[in-house]
N, C-alpha and C positions, 0 to 999 in steps of 0.2 A: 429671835430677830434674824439670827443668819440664817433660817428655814426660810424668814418670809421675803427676805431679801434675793435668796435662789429662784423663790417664786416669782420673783418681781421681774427677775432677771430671763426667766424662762415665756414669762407673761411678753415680755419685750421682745425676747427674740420669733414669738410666734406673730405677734403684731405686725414686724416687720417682715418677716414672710410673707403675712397674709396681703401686707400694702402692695409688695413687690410684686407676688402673683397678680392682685387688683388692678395694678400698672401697666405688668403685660398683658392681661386681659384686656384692660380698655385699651390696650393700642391697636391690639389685634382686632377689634370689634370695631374702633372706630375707622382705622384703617381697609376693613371692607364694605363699610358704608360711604366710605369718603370716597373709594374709586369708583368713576363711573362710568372710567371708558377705560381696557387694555390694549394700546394697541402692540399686536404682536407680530415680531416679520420671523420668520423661518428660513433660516437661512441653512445652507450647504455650499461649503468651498467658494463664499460669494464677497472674501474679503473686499477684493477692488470695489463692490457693491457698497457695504458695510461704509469704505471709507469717503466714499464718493455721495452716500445720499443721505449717511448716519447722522451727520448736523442738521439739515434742512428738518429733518423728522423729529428730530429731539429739539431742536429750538421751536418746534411751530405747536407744540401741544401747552393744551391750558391748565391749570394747576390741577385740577382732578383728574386727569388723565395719565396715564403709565405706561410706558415704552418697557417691552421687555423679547427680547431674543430668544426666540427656540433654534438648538442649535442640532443639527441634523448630522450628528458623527462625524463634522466636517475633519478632512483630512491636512487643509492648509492651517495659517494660523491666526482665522478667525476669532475664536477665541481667547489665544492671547492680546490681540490684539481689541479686544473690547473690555476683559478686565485692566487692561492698561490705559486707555484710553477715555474709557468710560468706564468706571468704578461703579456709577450711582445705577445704570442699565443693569437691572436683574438678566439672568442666562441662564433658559430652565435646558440642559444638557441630556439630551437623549444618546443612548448605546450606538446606534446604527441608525441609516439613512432609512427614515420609512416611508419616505416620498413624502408629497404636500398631503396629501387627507393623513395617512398614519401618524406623520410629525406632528400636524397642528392638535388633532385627536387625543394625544399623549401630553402636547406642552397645556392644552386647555384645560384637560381634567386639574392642571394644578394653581391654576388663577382663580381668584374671585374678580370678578367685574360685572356690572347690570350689562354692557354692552362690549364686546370683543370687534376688535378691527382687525381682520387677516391682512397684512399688509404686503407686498414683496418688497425684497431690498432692493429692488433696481426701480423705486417712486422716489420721485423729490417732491417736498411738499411742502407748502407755504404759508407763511400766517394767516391764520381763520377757515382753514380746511375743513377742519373737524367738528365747530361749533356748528354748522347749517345741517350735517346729520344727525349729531342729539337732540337736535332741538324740532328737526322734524321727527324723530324717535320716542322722545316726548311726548311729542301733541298726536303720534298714530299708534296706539298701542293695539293696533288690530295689524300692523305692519310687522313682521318677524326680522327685515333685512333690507338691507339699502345697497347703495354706491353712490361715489361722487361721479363729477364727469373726468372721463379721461384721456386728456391730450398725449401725441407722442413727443416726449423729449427730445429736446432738438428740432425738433420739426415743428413747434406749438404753429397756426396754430390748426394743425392737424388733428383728429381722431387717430387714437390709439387704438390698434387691435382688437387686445383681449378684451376691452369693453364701451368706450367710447362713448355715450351716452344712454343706454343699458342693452340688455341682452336680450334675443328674443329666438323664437325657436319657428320651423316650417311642421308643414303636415307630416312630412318624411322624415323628419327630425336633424336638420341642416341649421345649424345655432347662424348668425349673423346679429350684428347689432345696429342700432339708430344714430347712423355715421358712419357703418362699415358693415356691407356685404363682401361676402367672400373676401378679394386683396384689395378689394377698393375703397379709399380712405377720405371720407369728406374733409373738406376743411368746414372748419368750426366759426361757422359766423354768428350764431346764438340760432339758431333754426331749432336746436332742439333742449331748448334752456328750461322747458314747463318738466316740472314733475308730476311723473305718471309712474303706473303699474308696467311693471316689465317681469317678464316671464325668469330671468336672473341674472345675478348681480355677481361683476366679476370677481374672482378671485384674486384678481391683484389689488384690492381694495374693498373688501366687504363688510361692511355693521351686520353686526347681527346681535341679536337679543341673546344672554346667555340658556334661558329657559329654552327659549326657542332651538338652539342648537344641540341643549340636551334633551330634550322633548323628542328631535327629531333622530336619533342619536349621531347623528354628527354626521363628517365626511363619508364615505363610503371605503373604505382603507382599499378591497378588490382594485379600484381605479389607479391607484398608485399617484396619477397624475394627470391631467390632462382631464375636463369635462366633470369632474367632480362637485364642482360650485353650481354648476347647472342642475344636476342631481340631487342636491340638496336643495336647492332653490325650488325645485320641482316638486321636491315632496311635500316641502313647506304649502305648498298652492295646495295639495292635494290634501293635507291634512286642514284647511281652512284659512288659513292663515296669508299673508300678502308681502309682496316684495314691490320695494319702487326704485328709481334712479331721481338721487336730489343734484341736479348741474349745479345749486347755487353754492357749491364746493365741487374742487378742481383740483387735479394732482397731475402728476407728467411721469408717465410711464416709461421706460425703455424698451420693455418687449423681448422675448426669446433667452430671457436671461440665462436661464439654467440649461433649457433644449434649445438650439436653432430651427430655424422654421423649415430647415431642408433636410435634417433628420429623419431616418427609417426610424428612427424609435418612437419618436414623437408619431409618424404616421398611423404606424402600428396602434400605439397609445389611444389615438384620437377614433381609431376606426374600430374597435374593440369598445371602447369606453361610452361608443356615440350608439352604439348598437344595443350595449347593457343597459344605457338610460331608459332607450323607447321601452325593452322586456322590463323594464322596473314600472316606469312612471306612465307608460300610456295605457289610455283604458282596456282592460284585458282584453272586452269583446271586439275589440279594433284592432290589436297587438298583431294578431299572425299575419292580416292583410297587408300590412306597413312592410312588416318584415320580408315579405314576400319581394315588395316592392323593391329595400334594400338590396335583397339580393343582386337583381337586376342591374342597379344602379350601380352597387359597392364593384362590379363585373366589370361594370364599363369603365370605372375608375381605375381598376385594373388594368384593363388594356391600355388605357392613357399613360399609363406611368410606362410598361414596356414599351409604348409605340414611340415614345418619347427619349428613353431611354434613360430613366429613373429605376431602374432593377430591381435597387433595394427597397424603393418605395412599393411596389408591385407585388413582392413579399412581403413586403409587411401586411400590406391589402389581406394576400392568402393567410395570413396568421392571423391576423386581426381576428378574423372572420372562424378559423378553426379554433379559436380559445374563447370565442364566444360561444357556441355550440355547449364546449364545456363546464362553461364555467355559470351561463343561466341557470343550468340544473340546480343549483346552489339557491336559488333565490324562489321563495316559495308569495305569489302574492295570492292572496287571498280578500284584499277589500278593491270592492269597486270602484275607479276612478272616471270621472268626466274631462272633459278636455278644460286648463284654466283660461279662461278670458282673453288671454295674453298670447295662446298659441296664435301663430300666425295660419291659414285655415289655406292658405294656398299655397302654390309651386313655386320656392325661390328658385331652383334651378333654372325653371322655366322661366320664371322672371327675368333674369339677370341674362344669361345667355340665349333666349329667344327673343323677347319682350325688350331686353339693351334698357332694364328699369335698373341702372346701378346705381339709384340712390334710394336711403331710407323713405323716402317721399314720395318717390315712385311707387312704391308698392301696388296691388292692388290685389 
């Protein structure tokens, strides 16, 4: 009896082993079925950000949804101040700062979600944001990535910068959006409320499909910063796939959060990064004549910053320009790309400062 009783005893405690394992199993299992949106901000040294926009975004998400912070080796105390504050906000904590594409790259590999939202901490965002892009995510499974529209904070009800009502690209490879050419910022009267294909979705608010972002393998880490969502958005088009802008969600952007807009770095960034897009994503047998083109133009841009007396902006021009040189070498393409439906097939330049077309509507 006291054999079978050890037995009995042993029998039990494998039972409840096996329940316990069984437990966390299914939490963990239904747990990544149950999320279906993550949305993630990436933050570095963006406390004032964090505490200024962290409610609106964690009070406006709908129950399957998951707020969770990558944190970019911030140096202030960010992260104290979000485990004290916010306990229930996951903080996936990276070593060092590896810019927006490395960061998000890093914190993404460690999520499950059908749909990731790149978000930046400097959106405020408001009840029922989020529902109008799963649900057009939903019903477009031939669509890889979205955005909402986006007004500038403060200013509503202006277009915001970095995306405005979506993103769109020239022959020369000069991005501009539907609501803002170059610094010129529409106000937002619903002109461009229909959802359509747009060439890419900003980075301070992007859906994207998780397949999709692993499929395409992600950000581009080389960019660091600046024009990377364009690059991904582009190859997504090239690999077959679609990108659109849904207005019928709205966020409010502040703009320039991390870099100011009158920044050498940021110049540098933008003219280096806008260079390596066209060598990646435009069609090879077009690529040298474009670039030729830049040359020319990236020159004059140049002189505009010395004649002006921007200096640092003018070297950054020259560096932009000699780290491109180097750093193409790197990039071997090999399949043939068409132009996607969305490129814009004329000269905004010439648009806007000959032609005085500085609205989206103008175009021609």
């Amino acid at each position: 009896m006291a054999n079978r009783r050890g037995g009995d005893n042993h029998f039990v405690v494998k039972l409840y082993s096996f329940r316990t394992e069984f437990r966390f199993l299914f939490i963990f299992v239904a747990d990544s079925f149950l999320l279906k949106t993550a949305v993630v901000i990436l933050n570095w040294n963006g406390k004032k950000w964090l505490e200024k926009f962290l409610p609106s975004v964690h009070a406006s998400l709908p129950e399957d949804a998951s707020l969770i912070v990558a944190d970019n080796a911030s140096t202030d105390d960010s992260v104290s101040f979000l485990e004290k504050t916010y306990p229930s906000i996951r903080i996936v904590q990276l070593q060092e700062n590896f810019g927006f594409a490395g960061g998000y790259n890093m914190a993404l590999e460690q999520i499950e979600a059908e749909y990731f939202v790149l978000l930046n901490s400097d959106v405020e965002t408001r009840s029922g944001w989020l529902e109008p892009l799963v649900l057009f995510m939903d019903g477009h499974p031939d669509y890889a990535a979205c955005q909402p529209k986006i007004q500038w904070y403060g200013h509503e009800p202006s277009f915001e910068y970095a995306g405005a009502s979506g993103g769109y690209i020239d022959i020369n490879g000069y991005p501009f959006c539907r609501g803002r050419i170059f610094s010129t910022l529409e106000t937002d009267s619903g002109q461009y409320n229909d959802i359509v294909d747009v060439l890419w979705a900003t980075g301070a608010c992007l859906m994207i499909r998780r397949s999709d972002f692993c499929n395409s393998g992600g950000l581009d880490t080389s960019f660091f910063a600046h024009m990377e969502e364009i690059d991904l958005c582009w190859r997504l088009w090239n690999m077959g796939r679609k990108v659109a802008v849904v207005p019928q969600s709205v966020v409010f952007h502040v703009g320039g959060g991390s870099l100011p807009r009158s920044s050498a770095r940021k110049t540098y960034l933008n003219f280096r990064n806008n260079l390596l897009l066209l060598h990646k994503n435009y069609p090879p047998k077009m690529v040298k004549k474009v670039l030729r083109r830049r040359f020319w133009l990236d020159t004059i841009a140049m002189f505009l910053f010395f004649v002006q007396g921007h200096f640092k902006d003018g070297v950054a021009v020259l560096k932009a320009r000699r780290d491109f040189k180097r750093m193409r070498k790197d990039y071997k393409i090999e399949t043939d790309f068409e132009f996607p439906t969305t490129i814009f097939k004329g000269n905004v330049l010439k648009q806007y400062y000959l032609k005085r077309n500085k609205m989206f509507s103008d175009l021609k």
